[in-house]
Residue frames as a rotation matrix with the C-alpha (Angstrom) as fourth column:
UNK 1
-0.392 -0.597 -0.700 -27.09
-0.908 0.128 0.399 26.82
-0.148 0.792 -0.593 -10.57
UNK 2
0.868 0.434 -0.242 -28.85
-0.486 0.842 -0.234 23.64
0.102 0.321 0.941 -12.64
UNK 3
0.381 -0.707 0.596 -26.80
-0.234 0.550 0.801 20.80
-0.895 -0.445 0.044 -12.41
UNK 4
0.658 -0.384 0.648 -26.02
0.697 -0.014 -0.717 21.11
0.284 0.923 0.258 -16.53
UNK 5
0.859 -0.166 0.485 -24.54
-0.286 -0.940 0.185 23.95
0.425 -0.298 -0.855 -15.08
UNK 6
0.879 -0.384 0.283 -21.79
-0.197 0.248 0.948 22.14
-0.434 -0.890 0.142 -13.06
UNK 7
0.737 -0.671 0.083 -18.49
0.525 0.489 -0.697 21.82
0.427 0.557 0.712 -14.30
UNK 8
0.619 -0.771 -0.147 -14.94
-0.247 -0.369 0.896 22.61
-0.745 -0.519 -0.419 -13.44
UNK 9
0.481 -0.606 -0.634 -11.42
-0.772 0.049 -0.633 23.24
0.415 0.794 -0.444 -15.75
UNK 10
0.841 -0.539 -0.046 -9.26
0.515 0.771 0.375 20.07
-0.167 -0.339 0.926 -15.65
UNK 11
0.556 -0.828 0.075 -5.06
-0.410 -0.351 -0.842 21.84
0.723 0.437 -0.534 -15.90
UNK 12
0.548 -0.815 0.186 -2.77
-0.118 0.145 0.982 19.89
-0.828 -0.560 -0.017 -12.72
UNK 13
-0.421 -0.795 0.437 -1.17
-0.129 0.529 0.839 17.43
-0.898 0.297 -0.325 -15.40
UNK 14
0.145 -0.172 -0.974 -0.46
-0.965 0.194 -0.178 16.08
0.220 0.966 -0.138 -19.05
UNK 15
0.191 0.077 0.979 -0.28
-0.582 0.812 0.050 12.52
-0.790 -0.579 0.199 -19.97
UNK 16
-0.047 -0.377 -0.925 1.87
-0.886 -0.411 0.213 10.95
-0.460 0.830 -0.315 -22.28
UNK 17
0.906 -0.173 -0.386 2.63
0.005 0.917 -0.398 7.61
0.422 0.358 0.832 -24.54
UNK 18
0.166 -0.914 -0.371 6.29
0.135 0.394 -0.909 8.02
0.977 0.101 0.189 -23.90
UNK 19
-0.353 -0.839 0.414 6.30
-0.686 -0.069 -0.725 8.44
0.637 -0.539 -0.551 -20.33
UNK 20
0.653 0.442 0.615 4.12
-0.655 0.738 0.165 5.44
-0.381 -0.510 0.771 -18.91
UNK 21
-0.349 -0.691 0.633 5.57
-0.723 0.629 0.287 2.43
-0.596 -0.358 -0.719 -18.02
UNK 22
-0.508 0.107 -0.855 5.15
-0.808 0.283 0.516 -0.51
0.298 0.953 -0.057 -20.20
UNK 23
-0.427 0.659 -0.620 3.26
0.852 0.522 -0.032 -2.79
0.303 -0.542 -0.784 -17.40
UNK 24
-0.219 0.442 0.870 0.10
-0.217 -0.891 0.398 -0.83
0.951 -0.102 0.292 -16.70
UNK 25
0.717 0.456 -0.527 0.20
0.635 -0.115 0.764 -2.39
0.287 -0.883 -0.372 -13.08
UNK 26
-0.531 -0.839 -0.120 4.09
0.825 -0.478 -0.302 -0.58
0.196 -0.259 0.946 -12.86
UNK 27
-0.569 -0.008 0.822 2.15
0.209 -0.969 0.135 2.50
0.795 0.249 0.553 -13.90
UNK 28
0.251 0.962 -0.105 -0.92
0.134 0.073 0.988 1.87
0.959 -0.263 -0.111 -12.00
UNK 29
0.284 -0.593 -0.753 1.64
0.927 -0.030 0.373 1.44
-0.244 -0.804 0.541 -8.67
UNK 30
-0.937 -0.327 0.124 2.98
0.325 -0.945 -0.034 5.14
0.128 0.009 0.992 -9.61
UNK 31
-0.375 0.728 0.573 -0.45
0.021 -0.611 0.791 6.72
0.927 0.309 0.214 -9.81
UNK 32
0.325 0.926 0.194 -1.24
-0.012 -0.201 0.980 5.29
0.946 -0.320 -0.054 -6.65
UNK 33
0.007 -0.495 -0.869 1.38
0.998 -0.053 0.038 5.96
-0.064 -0.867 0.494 -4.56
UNK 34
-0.687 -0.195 0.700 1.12
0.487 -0.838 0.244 9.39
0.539 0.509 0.671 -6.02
UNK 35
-0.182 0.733 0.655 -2.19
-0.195 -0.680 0.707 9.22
0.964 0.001 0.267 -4.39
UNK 36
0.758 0.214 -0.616 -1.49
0.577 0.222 0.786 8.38
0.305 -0.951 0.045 -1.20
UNK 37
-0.550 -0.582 -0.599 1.21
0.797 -0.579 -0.169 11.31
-0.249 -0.571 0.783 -0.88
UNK 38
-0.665 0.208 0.718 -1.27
-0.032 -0.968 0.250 13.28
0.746 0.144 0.650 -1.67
UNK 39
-0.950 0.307 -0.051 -3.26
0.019 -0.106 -0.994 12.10
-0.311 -0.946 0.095 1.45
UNK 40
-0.056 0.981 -0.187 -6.94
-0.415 0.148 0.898 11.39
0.908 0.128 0.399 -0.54
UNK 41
0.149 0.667 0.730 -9.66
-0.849 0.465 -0.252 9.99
-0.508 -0.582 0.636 1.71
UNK 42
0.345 0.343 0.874 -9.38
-0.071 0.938 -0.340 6.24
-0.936 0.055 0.348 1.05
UNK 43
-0.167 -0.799 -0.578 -7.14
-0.729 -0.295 0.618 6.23
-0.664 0.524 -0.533 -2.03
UNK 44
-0.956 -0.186 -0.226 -7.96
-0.286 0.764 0.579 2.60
0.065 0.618 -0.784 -2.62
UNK 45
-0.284 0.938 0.199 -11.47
-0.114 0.174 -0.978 3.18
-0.952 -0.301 0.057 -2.26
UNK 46
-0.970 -0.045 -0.239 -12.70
-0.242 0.088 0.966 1.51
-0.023 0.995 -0.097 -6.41
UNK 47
0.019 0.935 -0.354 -15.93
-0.915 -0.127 -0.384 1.14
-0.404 0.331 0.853 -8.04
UNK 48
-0.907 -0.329 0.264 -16.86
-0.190 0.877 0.440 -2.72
-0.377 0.349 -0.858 -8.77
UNK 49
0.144 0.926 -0.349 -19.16
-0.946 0.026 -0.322 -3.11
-0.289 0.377 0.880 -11.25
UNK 50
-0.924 -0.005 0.383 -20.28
0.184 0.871 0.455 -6.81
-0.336 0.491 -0.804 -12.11
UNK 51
-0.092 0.917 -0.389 -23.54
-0.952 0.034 0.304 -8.51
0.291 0.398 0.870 -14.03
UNK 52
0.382 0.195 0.904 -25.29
-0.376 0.926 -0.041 -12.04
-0.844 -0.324 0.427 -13.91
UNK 53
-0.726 -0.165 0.668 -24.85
0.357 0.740 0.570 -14.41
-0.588 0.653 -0.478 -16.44
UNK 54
0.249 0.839 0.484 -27.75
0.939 -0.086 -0.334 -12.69
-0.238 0.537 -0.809 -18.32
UNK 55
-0.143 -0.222 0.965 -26.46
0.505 -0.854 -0.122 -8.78
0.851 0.470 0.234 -18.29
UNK 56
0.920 0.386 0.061 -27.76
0.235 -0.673 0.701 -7.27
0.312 -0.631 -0.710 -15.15
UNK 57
-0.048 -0.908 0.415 -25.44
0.379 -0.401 -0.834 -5.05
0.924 0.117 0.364 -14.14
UNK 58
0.851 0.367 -0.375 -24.51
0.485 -0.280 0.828 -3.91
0.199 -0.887 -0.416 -10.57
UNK 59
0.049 -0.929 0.366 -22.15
0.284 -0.339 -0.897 -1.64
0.958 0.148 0.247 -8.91
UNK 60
0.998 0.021 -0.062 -20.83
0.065 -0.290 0.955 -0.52
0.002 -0.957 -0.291 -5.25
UNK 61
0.363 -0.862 0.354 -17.79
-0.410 -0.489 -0.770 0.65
0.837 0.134 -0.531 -4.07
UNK 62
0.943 -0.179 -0.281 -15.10
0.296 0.838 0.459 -1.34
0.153 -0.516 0.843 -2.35
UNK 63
0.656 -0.749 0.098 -11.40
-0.568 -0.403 0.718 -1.24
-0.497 -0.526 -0.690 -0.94
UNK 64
0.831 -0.212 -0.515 -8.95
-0.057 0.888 -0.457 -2.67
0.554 0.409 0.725 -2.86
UNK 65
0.826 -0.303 0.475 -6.34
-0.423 0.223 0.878 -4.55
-0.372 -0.927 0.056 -0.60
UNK 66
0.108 -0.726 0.680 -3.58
0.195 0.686 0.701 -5.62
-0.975 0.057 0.216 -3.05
UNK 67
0.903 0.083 -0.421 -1.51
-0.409 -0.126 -0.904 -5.30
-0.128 0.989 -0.081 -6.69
UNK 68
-0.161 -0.844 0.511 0.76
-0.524 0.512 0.681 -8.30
-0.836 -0.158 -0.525 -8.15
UNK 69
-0.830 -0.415 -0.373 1.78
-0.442 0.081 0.893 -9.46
-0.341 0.906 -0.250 -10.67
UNK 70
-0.675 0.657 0.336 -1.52
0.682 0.730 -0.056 -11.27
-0.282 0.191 -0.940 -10.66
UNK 71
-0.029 0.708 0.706 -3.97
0.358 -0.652 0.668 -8.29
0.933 0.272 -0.235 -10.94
UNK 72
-0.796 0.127 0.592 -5.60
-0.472 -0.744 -0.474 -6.36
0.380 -0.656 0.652 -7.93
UNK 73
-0.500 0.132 -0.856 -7.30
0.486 0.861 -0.151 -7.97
0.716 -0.492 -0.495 -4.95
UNK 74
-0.412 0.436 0.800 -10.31
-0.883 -0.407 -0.233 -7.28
0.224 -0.803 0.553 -2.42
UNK 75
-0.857 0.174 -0.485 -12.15
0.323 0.915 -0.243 -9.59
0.401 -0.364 -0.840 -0.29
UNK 76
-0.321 0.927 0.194 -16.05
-0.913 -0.357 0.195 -9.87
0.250 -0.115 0.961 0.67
UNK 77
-0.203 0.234 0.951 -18.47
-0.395 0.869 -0.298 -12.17
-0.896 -0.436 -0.085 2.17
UNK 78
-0.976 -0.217 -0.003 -19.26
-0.138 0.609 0.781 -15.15
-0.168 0.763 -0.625 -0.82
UNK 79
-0.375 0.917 0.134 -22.97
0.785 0.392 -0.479 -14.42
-0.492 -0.075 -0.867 -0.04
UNK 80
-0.341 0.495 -0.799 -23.04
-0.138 -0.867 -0.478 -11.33
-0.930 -0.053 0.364 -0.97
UNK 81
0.789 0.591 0.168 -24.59
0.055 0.204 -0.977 -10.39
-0.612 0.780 0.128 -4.32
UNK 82
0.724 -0.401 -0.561 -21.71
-0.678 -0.563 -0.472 -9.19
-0.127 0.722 -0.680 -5.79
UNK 83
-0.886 -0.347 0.308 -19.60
-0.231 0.906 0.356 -12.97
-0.402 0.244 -0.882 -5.24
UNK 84
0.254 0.860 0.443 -22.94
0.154 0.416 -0.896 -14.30
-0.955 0.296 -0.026 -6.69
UNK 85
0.689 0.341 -0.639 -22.55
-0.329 -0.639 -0.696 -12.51
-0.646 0.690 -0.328 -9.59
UNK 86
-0.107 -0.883 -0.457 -18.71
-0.981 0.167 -0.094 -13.14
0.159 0.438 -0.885 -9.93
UNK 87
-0.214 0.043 0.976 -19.25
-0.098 0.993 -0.065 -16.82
-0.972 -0.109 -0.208 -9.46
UNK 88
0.248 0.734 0.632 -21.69
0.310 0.558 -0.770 -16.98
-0.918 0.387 -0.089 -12.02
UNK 89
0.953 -0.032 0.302 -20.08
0.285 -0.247 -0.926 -14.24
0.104 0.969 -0.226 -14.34
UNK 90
0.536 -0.713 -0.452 -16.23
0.749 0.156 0.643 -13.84
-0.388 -0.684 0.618 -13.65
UNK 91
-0.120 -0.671 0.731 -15.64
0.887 -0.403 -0.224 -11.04
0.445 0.622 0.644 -15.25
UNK 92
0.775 0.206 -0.598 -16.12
0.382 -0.906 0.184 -7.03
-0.504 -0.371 -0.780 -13.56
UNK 93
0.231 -0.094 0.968 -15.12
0.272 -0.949 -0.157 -3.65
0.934 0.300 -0.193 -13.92
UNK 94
0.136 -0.219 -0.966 -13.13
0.863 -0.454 0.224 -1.35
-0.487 -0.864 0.127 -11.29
UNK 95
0.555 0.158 0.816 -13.18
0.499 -0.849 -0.175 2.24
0.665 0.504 -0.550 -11.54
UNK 96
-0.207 -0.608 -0.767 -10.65
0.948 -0.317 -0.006 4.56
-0.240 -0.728 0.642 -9.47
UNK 97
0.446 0.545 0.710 -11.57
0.609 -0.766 0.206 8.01
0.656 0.340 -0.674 -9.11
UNK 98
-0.181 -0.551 -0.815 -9.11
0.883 -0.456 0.112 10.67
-0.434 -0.699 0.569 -7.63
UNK 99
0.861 0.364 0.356 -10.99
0.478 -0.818 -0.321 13.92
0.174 0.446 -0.878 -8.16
UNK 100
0.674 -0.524 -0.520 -8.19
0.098 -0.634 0.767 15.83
-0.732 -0.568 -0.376 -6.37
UNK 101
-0.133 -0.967 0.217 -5.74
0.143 0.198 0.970 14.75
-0.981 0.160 0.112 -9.12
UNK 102
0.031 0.867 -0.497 -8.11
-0.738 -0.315 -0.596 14.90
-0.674 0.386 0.630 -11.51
UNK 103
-0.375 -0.540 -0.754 -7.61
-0.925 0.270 0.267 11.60
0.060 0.797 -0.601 -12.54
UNK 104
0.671 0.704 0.232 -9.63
-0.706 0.702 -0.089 8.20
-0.225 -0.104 0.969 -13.33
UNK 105
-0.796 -0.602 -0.055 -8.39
-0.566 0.710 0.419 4.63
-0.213 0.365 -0.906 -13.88
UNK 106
0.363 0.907 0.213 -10.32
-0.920 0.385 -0.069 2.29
-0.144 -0.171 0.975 -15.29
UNK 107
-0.593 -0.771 -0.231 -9.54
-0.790 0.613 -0.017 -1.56
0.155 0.173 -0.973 -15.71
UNK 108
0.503 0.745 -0.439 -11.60
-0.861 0.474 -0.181 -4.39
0.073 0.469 0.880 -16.99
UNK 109
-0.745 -0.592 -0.307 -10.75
-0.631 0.775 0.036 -8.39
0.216 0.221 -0.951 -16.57
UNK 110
0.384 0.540 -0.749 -11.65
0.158 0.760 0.630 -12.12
0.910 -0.360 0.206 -15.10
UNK 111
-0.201 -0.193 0.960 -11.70
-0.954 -0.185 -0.237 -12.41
0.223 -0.964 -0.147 -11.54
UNK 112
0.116 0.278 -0.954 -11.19
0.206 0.932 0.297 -15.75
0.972 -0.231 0.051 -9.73
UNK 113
0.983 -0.104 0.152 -10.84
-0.155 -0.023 0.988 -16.55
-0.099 -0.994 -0.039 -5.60
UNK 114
-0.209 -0.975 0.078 -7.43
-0.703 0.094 -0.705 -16.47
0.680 -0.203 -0.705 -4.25
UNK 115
-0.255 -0.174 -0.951 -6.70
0.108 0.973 -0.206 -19.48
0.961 -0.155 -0.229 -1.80
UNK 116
0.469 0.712 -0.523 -7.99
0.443 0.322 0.837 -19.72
0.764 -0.624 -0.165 1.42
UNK 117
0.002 -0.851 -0.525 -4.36
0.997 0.039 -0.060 -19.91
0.071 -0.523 0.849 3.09
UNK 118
-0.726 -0.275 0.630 -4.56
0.462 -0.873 0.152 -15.86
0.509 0.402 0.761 1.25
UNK 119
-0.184 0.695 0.695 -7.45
0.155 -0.678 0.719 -15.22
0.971 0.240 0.017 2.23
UNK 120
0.786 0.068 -0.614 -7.02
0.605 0.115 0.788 -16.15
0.124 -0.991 0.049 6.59
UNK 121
-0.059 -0.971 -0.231 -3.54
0.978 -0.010 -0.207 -14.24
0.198 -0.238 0.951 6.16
UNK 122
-0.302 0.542 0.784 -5.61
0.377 -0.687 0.621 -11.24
0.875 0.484 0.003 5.47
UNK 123
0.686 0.665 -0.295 -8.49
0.408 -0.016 0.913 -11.84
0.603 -0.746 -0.283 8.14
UNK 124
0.447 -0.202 -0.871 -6.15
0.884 0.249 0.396 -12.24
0.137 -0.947 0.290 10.69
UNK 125
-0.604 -0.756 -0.252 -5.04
0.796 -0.560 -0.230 -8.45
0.033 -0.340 0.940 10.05
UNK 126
-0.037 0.607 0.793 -8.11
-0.277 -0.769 0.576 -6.69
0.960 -0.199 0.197 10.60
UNK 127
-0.834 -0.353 0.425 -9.06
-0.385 -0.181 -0.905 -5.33
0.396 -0.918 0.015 13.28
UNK 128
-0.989 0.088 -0.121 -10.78
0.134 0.881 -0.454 -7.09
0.067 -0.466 -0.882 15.67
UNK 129
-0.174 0.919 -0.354 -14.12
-0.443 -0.394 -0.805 -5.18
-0.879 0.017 0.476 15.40
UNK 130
-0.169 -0.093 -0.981 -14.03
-0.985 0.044 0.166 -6.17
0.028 0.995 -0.099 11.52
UNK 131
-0.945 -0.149 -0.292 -13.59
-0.140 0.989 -0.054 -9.86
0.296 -0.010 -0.955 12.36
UNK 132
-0.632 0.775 -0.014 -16.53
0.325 0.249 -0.913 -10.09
-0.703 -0.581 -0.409 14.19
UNK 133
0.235 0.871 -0.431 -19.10
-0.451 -0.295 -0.842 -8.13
-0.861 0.393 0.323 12.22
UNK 134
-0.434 0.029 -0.901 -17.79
-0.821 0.400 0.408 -10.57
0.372 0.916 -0.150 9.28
UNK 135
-0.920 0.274 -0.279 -18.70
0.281 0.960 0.015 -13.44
0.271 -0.065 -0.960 11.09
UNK 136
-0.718 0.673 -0.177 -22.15
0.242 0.002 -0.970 -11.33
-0.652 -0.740 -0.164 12.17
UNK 137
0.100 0.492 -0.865 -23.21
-0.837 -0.428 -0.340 -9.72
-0.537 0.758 0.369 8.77
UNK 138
-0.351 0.266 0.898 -24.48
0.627 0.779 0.014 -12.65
-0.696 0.567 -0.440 6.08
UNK 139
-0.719 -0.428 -0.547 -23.94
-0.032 -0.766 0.642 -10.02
-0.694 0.479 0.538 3.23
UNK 140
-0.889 0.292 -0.352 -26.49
-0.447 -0.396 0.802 -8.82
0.095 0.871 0.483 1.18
UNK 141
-0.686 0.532 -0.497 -29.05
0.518 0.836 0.180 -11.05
0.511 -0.134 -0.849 2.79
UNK 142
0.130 0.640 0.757 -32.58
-0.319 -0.696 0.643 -9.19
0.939 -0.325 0.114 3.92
UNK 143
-0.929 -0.289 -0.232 -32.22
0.247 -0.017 -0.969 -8.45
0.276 -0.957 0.087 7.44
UNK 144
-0.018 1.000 -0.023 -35.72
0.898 0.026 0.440 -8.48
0.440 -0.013 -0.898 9.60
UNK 145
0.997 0.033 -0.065 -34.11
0.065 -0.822 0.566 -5.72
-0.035 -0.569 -0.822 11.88
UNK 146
0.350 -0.694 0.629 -31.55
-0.491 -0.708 -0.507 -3.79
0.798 -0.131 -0.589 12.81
UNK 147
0.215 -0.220 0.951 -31.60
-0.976 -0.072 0.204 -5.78
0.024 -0.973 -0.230 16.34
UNK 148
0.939 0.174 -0.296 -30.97
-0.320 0.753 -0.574 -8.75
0.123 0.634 0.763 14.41
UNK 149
0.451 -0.892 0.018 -27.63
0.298 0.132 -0.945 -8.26
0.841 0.432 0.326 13.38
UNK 150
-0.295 -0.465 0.835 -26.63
-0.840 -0.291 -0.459 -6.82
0.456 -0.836 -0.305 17.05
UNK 151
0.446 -0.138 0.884 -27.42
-0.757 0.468 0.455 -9.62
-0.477 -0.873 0.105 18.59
UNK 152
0.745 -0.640 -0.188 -25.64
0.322 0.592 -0.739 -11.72
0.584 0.490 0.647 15.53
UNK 153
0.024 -0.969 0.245 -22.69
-0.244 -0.244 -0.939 -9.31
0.969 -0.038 -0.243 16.76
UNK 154
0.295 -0.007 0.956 -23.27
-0.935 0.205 0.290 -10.04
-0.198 -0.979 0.054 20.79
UNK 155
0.909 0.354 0.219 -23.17
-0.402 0.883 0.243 -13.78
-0.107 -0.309 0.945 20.29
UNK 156
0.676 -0.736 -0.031 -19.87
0.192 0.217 -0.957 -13.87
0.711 0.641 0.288 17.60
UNK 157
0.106 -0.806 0.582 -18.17
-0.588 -0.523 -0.617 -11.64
0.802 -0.276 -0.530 20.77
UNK 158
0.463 -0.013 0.886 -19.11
-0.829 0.345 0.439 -14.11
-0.312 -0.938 0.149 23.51
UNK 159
0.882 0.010 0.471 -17.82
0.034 0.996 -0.084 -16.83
-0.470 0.090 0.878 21.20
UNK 160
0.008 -0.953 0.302 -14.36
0.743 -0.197 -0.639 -15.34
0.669 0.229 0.707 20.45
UNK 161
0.892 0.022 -0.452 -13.93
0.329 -0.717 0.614 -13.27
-0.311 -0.697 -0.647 23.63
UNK 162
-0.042 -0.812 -0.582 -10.05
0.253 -0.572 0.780 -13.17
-0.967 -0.114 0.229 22.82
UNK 163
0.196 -0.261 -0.945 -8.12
-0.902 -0.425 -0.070 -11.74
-0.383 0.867 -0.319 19.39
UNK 164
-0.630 -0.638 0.442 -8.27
-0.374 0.748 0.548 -15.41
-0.681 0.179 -0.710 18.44
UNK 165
0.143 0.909 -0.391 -10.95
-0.433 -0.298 -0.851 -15.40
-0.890 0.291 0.351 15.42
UNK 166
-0.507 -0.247 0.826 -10.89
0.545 0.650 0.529 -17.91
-0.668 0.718 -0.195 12.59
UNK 167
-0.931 0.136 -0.340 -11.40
-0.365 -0.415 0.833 -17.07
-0.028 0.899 0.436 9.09
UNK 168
0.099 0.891 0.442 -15.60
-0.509 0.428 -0.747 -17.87
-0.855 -0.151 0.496 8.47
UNK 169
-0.587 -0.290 0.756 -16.13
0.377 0.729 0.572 -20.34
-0.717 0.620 -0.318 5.67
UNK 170
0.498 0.506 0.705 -18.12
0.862 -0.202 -0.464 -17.54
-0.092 0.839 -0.537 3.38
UNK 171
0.928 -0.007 -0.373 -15.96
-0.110 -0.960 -0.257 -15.11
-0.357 0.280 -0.891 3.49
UNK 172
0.312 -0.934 0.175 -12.52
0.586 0.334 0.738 -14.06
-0.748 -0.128 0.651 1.28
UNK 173
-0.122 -0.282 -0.952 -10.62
-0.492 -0.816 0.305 -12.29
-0.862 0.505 -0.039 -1.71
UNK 174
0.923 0.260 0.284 -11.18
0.174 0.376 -0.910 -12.23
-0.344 0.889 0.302 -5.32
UNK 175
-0.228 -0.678 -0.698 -8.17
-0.055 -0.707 0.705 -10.82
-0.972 0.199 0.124 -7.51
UNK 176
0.616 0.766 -0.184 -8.67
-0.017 -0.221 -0.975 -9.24
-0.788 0.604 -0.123 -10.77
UNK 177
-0.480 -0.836 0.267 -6.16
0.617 -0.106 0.780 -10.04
-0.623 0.539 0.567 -13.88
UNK 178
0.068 0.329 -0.942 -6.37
-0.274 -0.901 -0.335 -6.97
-0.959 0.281 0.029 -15.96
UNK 179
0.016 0.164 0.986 -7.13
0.693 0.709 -0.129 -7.48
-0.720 0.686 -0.102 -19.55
UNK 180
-0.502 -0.526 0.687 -7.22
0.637 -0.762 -0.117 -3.73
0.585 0.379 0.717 -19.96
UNK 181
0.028 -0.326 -0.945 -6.36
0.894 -0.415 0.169 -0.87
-0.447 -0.849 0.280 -18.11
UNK 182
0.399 0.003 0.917 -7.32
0.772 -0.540 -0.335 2.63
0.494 0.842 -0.218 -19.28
UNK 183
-0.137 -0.102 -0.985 -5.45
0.772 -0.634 -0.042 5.86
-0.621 -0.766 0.166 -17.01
UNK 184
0.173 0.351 0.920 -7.36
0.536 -0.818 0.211 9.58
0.827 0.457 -0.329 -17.94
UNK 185
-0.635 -0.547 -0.546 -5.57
0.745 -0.621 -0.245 12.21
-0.205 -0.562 0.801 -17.09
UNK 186
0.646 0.763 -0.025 -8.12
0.677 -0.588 -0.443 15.57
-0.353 0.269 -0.896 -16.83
UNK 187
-0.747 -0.664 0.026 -6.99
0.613 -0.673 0.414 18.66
-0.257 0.325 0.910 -19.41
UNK 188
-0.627 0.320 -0.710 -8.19
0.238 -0.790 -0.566 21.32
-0.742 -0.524 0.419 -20.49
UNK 189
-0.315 0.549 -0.774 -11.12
-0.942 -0.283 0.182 22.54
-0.119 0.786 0.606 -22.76
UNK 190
0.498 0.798 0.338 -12.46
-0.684 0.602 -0.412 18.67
-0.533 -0.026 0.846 -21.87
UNK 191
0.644 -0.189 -0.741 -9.87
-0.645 0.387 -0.659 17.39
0.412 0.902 0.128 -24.14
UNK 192
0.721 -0.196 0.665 -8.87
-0.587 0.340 0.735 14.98
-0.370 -0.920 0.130 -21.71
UNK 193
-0.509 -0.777 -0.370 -5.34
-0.858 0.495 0.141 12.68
0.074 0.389 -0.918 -22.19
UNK 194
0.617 0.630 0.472 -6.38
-0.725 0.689 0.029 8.86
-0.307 -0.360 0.881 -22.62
UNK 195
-0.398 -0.741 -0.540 -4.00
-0.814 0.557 -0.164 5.90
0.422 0.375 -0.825 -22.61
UNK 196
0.803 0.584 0.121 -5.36
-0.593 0.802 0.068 2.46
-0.057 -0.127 0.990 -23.10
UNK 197
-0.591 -0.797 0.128 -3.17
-0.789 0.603 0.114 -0.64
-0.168 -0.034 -0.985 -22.14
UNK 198
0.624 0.782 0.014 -4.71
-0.773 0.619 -0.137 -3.85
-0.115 0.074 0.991 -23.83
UNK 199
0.049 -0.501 0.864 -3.22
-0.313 0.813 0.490 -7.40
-0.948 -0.295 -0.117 -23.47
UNK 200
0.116 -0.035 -0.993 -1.59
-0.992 0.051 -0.118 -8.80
0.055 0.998 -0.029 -26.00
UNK 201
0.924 -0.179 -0.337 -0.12
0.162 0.984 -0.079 -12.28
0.345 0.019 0.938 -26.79
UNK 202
0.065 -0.969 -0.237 3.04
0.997 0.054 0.053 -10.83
-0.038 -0.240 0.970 -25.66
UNK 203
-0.873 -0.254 -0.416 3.15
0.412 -0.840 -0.353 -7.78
-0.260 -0.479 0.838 -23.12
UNK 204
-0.274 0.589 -0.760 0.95
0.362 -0.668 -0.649 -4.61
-0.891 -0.454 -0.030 -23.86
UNK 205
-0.410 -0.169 0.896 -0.18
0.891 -0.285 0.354 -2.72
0.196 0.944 0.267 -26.40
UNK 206
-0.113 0.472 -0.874 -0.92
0.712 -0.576 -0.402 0.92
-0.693 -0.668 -0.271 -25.42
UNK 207
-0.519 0.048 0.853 -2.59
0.787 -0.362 0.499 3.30
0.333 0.931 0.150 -27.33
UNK 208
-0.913 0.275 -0.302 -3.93
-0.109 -0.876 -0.469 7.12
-0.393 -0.395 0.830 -27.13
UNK 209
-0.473 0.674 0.567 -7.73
0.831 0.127 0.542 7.75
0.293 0.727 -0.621 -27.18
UNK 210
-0.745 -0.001 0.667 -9.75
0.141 -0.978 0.156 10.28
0.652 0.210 0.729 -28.07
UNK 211
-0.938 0.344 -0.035 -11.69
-0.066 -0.277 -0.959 12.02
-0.339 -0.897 0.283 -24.97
């Protein structure tokens, strides 16, 4: 079979105007407890897609680690390319993708840093393997070897032997305030459900588009 060839009916669910909530993070918090009782791999596993200050676009897939009233929150090293990017351009793109459910979110804003204070309260709950290889990996940065970064990670473990491990000073969380928020539900014959939440000047405005 060609890969034009690939396709599959969409028929779990329906997706209305009248039954979404009227904050698309409310809704966005149903969908995705929905998907964690369904047990997905990595539920909060989201496409971030950012650009420079010129257009270049980039994308990679990340954990998100938070949703409040502020928007939706992950955290990365500040070298990497993709804090470059959001420095310089503060806007991005997340994408959620539960095939199982057959359902997508998308959700578009500005992204600033959350506070430091947020971002050590974090650290200090990973696990302890995690800590380290943040304070050994200098994200996105050409590496000469492989035996490089192991001995980055040998040195970080003799110098925090215990489960005491400060936060490094390049690494932390962004959070994203949604500006709009689109949830596609898959149906059948391709004619897929689409509800767009766009900020207004007051609350939401949500509207059906066509697939």
């Amino acid at each position: 079979m060609s890969i034009a060839d690939l396709r599959r009916e969409y028929q779990q669910a329906r997706l209305d105007e009248g039954d979404v909530h009227p904050d698309p993070l409310e809704e966005f918090a149903k969908w995705f407890a929905e998907a964690r009782s369904a047990e997905l791999i990595e539920p909060n596993a989201m496409t971030l897609a950012t650009a420079t200050a010129d257009g270049r676009p980039s994308a990679r897939m990340v954990l998100l680690k938070g949703v409040d009233d502020r928007g939706l929150t992950f955290f990365t090293d500040y070298r990497s390319r993709k804090a470059g990017e959001l420095d310089a351009n503060p806007r991005a793109a997340l994408v959620f993708y539960w095939a199982e459910l057959e359902r997508q979110v998308r959700i578009t804003g500005r992204v600033s840093r959350v506070s430091r204070q947020e971002s050590g309260e974090y650290f200090a709950r990973r696990p302890r393997s995690s800590r380290l290889g943040a304070w050994s990996s200098w994200q996105s940065q050409v590496l000469a070897s492989r035996g490089v970064l192991e001995e980055r990670l040998r040195e970080v473990t003799v110098r925090y032997p215990g489960d005491d491990i400060p936060l490094p000073p390049d690494w932390g969380g962004y959070v994203l305030r949604p500006d709009e928020i689109e949830f596609w539900q898959g149906r059948e014959s391709r004619l897929h459900d689409r509800i767009r939440y766009t900020r207004a000047e007051t609350g939401w405005r949500v509207e059906r588009l066509s697939p």
